[in-house]
TISEGU-981329 format. One record per residue (C-alpha): x, y, z; residue number from 1; residue in one letter. Coordinates in Angstrom, 2 decimals, padded with zeros to 5 digits. Each point is the difference from the previous one (the first is absolute). Example, Ala and Ser with C-alpha at 12.3 -4.5 7.8 and 13.67 -1.06 7.14 Angstrom:
! residues 2
        px        py        pz   papa   volum
    012.30   -004.50    007.80      1       a
    001.37    003.44   -000.66      2       s
END
This chain:
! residues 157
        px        py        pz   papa   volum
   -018.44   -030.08   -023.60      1       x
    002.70   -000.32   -002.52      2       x
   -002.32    002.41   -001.91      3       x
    000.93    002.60    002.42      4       x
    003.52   -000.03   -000.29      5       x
   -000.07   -000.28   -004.20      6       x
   -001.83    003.40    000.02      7       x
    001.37    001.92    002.71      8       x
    003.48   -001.10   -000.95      9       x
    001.36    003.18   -000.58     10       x
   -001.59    001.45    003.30     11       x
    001.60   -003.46    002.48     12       x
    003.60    000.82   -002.21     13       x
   -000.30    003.64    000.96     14       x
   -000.61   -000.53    003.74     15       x
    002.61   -003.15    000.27     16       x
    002.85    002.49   -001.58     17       x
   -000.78    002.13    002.69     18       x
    000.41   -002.45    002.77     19       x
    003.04   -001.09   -001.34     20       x
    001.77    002.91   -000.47     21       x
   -001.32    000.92    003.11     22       x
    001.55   -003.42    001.61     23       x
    003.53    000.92   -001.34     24       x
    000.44    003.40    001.45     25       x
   -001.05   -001.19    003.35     26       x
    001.58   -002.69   -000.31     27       x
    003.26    001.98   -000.04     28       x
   -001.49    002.20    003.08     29       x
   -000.62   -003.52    001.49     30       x
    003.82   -000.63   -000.69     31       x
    001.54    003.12    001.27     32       x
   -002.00   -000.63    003.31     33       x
   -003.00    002.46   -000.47     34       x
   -003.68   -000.14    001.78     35       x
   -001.56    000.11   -003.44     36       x
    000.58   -002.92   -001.86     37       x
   -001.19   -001.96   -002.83     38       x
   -003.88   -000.19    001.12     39       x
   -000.35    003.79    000.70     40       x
    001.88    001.07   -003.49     41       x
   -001.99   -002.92   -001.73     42       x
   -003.44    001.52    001.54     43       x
    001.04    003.50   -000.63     44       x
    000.36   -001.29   -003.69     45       x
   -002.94   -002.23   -000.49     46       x
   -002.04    003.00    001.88     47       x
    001.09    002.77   -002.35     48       x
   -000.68   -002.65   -003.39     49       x
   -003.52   -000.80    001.48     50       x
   -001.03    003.52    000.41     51       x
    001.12    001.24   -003.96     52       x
   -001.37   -002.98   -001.15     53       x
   -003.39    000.60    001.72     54       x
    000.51    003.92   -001.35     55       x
    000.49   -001.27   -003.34     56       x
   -003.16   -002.38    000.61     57       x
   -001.92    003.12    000.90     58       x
    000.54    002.02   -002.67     59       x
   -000.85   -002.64   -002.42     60       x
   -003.25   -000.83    002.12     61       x
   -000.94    003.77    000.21     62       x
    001.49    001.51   -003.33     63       x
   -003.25    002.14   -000.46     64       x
   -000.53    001.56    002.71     65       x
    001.31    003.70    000.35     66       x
    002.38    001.11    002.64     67       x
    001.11   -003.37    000.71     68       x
    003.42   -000.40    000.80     69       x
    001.44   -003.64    000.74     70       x
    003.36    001.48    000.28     71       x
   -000.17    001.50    003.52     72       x
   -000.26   -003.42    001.48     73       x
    003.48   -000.63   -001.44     74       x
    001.01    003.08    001.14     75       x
   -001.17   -000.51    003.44     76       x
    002.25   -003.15    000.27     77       x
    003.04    002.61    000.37     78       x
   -001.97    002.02    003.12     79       x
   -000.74   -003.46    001.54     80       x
    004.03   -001.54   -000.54     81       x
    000.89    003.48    001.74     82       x
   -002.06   -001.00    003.24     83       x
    001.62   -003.11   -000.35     84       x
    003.49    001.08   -000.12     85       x
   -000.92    002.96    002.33     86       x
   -000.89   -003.10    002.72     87       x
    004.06   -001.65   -000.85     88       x
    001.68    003.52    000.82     89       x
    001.19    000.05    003.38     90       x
    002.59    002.70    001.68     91       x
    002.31   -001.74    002.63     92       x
    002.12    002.74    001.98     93       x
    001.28    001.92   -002.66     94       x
   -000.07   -002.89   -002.87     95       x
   -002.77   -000.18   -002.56     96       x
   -000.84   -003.88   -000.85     97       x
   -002.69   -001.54   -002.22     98       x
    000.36    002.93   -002.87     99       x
    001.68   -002.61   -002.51    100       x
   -002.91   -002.40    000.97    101       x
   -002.51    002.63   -000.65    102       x
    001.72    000.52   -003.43    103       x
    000.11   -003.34   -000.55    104       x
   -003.91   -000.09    000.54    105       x
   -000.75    003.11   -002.57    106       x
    002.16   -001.78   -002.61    107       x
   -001.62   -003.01    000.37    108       x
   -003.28    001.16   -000.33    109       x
    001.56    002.08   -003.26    110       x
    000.88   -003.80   -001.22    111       x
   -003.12   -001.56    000.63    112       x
   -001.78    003.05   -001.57    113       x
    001.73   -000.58   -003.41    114       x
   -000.69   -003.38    000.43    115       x
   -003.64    000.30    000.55    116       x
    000.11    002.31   -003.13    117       x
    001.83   -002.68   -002.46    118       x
    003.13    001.81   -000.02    119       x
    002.13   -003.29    000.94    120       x
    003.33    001.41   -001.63    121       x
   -000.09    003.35    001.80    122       x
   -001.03   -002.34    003.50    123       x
    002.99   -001.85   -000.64    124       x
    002.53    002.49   -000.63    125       x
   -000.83    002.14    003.05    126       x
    000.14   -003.17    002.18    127       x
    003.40   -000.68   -000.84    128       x
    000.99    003.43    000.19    129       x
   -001.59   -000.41    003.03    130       x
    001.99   -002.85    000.89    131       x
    003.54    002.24   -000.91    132       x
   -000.98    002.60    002.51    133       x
   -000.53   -002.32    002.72    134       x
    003.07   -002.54   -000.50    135       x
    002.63    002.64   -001.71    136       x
   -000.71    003.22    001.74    137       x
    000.09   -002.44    003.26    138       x
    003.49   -000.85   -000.94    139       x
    000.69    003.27   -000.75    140       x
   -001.25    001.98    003.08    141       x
    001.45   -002.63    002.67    142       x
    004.16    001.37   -000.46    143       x
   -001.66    003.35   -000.45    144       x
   -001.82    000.06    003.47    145       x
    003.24   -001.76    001.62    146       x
    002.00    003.13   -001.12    147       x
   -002.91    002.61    001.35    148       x
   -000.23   -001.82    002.78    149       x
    003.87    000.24    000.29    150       x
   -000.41    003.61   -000.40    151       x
   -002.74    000.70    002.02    152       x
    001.93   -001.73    003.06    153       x
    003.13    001.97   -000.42    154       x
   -001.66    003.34   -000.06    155       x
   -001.83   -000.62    003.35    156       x
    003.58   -000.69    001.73    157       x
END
């Protein structure tokens, strides 16, 4: 048993980055009262890591044969995060919700992709940029929708 963690070391640090990372920016959603939380932008993560790691995995396993190309299952993980965040988009009256959520989602899966690739510097830095635009921008856009709602009110009188 121990055996299996010693040699796939690099493979169990690549896919625990991911959930991490992926546990912090839901973890924010989680505290700025969002549906998708910690578990969903962990899975979304840990999901996106599995399936590069298995592309890398393949390409190794089937290096000589011709016209293989493991790199359209990572590429797939994008088509599949779209359904997903397709699924969180919902239009209520005239007010579009769920399209920061689906956002969150794509990035995620970006994240977990780099981690599943071994590029733990580049995961990091996008999840704390990451991070910026959902706690700063937040800050940012609340006095700025108070004044357009202002506005908006006053030109309907």
């Amino acid at each position: 048993m121990i055996e299996f963690f010693t040699s796939n070391s690099d493979v169990i640090y690549r896919l625990l980055l991911a959930v991490v990372l992926g546990v912090v920016i839901g973890f924010e959603r989680l505290f700025a009262h969002k549906e998708a939380g910690m578990k969903t932008h962990a899975l979304v993560a840990l999901g996106a890591a599995l399936f590069v790691i298995i592309s890398e995995l393949l390409a190794i396993k089937y290096a000589r044969i011709g016209g293989f190309d493991p790199s359209r299952m990572a590429s797939q993980i994008i088509v599949g995060i779209g359904f997903l965040g397709a699924g969180s988009i919902i239009l209520e009256g005239n007010k579009l919700k769920g399209l920061t959520t689906a956002s969150g989602f794509w990035v995620t899966a970006g994240i977990g992709m780099a981690a599943g690739f071994g590029f733990f510097s580049l995961a990091i830095i996008v999840t704390l940029l990451v991070l910026l635009i959902f706690t700063a921008l937040y800050l940012l856009e609340k006095p700025i929708k108070k004044i357009a709602q202002r506005n908006r009110s006053s030109s309907e009188d």
